[in-house]
C-alpha positions, 0 to 999 in steps of 0.5 A: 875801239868805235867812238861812240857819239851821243847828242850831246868896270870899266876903270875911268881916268881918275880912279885906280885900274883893278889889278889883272885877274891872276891866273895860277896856269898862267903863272905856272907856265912862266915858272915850270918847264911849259909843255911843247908837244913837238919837242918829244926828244927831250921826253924820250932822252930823258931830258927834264930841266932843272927850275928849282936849286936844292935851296928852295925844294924845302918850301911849300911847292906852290909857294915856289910859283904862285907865293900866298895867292894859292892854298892848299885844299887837300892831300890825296897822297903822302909819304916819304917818295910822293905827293899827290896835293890839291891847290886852289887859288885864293882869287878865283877859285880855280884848282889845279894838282901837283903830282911829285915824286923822288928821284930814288923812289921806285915810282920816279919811273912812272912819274918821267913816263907819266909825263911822257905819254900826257905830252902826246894826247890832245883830247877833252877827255884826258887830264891836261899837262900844264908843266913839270920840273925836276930838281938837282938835289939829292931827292931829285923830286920830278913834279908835275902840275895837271888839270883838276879833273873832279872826283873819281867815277865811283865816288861820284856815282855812289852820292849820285845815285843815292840822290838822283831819279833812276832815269837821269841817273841813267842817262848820266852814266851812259853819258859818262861811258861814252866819253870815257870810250872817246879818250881811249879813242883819243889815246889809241890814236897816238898808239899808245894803250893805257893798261890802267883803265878804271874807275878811280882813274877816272875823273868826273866834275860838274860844269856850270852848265849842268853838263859832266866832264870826264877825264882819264888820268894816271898815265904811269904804266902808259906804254907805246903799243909799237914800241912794246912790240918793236923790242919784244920782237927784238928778244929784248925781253930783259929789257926793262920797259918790255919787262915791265909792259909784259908783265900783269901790270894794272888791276887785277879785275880790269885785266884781259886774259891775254895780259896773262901771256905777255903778248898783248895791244891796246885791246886791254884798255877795250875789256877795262871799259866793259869792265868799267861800264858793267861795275857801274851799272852795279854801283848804281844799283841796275845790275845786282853785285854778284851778276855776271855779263851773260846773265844781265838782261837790256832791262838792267842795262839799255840794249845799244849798252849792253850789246856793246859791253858784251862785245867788249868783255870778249875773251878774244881779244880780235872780237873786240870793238 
């Protein structure tokens, strides 16, 4: 994968002192496991410690930290094995997610995982673990709180593009792209591919200087390249972490055709970005919905784009960036 750039009162004496501004991070770090990218040993075994007795998991999960100076925004999930929950803190407005699932839940595994591979990424454009817990009850809920990153790409291109000038409606997008492709940079660097990569795992937030942060997300099917190779080279084929790395986990309409035949790299994550960047040209309105790679033209797409899509849409996996 190529990074590609782009120019881009004071208290007196006698009256009483404000209280500290709170912090809900800060507050979670002292509460919650604090992530320590050094210790991956714990990750790899397996090794999540306990904060929380099987007497408190019945409370609401933020008051377990942050008590009455936190409310809940809005559930993005729900049900009897997982949570995905939006919290925003009454003082300051700063937001933060809780991502938990139960022990005996067939997604506890992607949770641990999840877990695992966030632990290894330093990069602006990938969602920030600040903590995770487990609980010795019989649910055995694993929880992770991360980074808000704003709403997914395609819901935010859909209100955008509707209310925007093409132009700058343009340059956003490519803007978006880029930053996207730096956080596959980012990962493939720590050899790890994503295999997941798509727009509703894609997360945009407008800042306060007009600028748009973009963040990957859902890390769950995350897998070590190396580590994928090592035991499929092994003929540990039942093995359950190369079953499920060979196996056509992610979207259907982001997979490369290689996924197909178990043997595959980091490459996957190259193709689901041309996907990506093609389907939103065509959300917001460039290329017509039905309109095939070899059929777009550089007056739908800028050519420095398209060229680069087309190269990432290769069939060969060696002829991608």
């Amino acid at each position: 994968t190529k990074n590609y750039t782009m120019e881009e009162s004071l208290a007196s004496s006698d009256i009483m002192e404000e209280p500290e501004p709170y912090d809900p991070i800060e507050d979670i770090k002292t509460k919650f496991v604090t992530i320590n990218p050094e210790d991956k040993m714990a990750f790899e075994n397996r090794k999540i410690t306990t904060m929380f007795g099987t007497d408190t998991i019945q409370y609401k999960w933020l008051d377990l930290t942050c008590g009455t100076k936190v409310e809940e925004v809005k559930r993005f999930g729900h049900g009897g094995y997982s949570d995905v929950i939006l919290y925003r803190c009454k003082k300051d407005g700063k937001m933060f997610i809780v991502k938990k699932n139960c022990k005996n839940s067939n997604s506890d595994g992607d949770t641990v995982n999840e877990i695992r591979q966030m632990t290894k990424i330093e990069s602006d454009y990938v969602i920030r673990c600040y903590g995770y817990s487990q609980t010795d009850d019989e649910k055995g809920t694993v929880a992770i709180v991360m980074e808000y990153g704003g709403i997914q790409l395609d819901e935010f291109l859909r209100t955008f593009a509707k209310n925007t000038k093409l132009n700058i409606v343009r340059a956003v997008l490519e803007t978006i792209l880029v930053k996207i492709a730096n956080g596959l940079v980012d990962i493939h660097k720590e050899g790890l591919m994503h295999r997941d990569i798509k727009e509703a795992n894609i997360y945009v937030k407008k800042m306060d200087d007009g600028t748009y942060q973009v963040k990957i997300g859902d890390f769950g099917i995350t897998r070590s390249v190396k580590e994928f190779h090592n035991l499929a080279g092994q003929g540990a084929l039942e093995d359950l972490a190369v079953t499920m790395a060979m196996t056509k986990i992610g979207t259907a309409f982001y997979m490369a055709p290689e996924i197909n035949f178990g043997d595959y790299d980091e490459k996957v994550d190259c193709f689901a970005w041309g996907q990506v960047a093609l389907n939103c040209h065509k959300i917001c309105g460039f290329v017509g919905p039905k309109t095939l790679i070899d059929k777009v033209t550089d007056s739908e797409i800028s050519a420095p784009f398209l060229s680069v899509i087309k190269d990432a849409l290769q069939q060969d996996a060696d002829l991608r960036p």
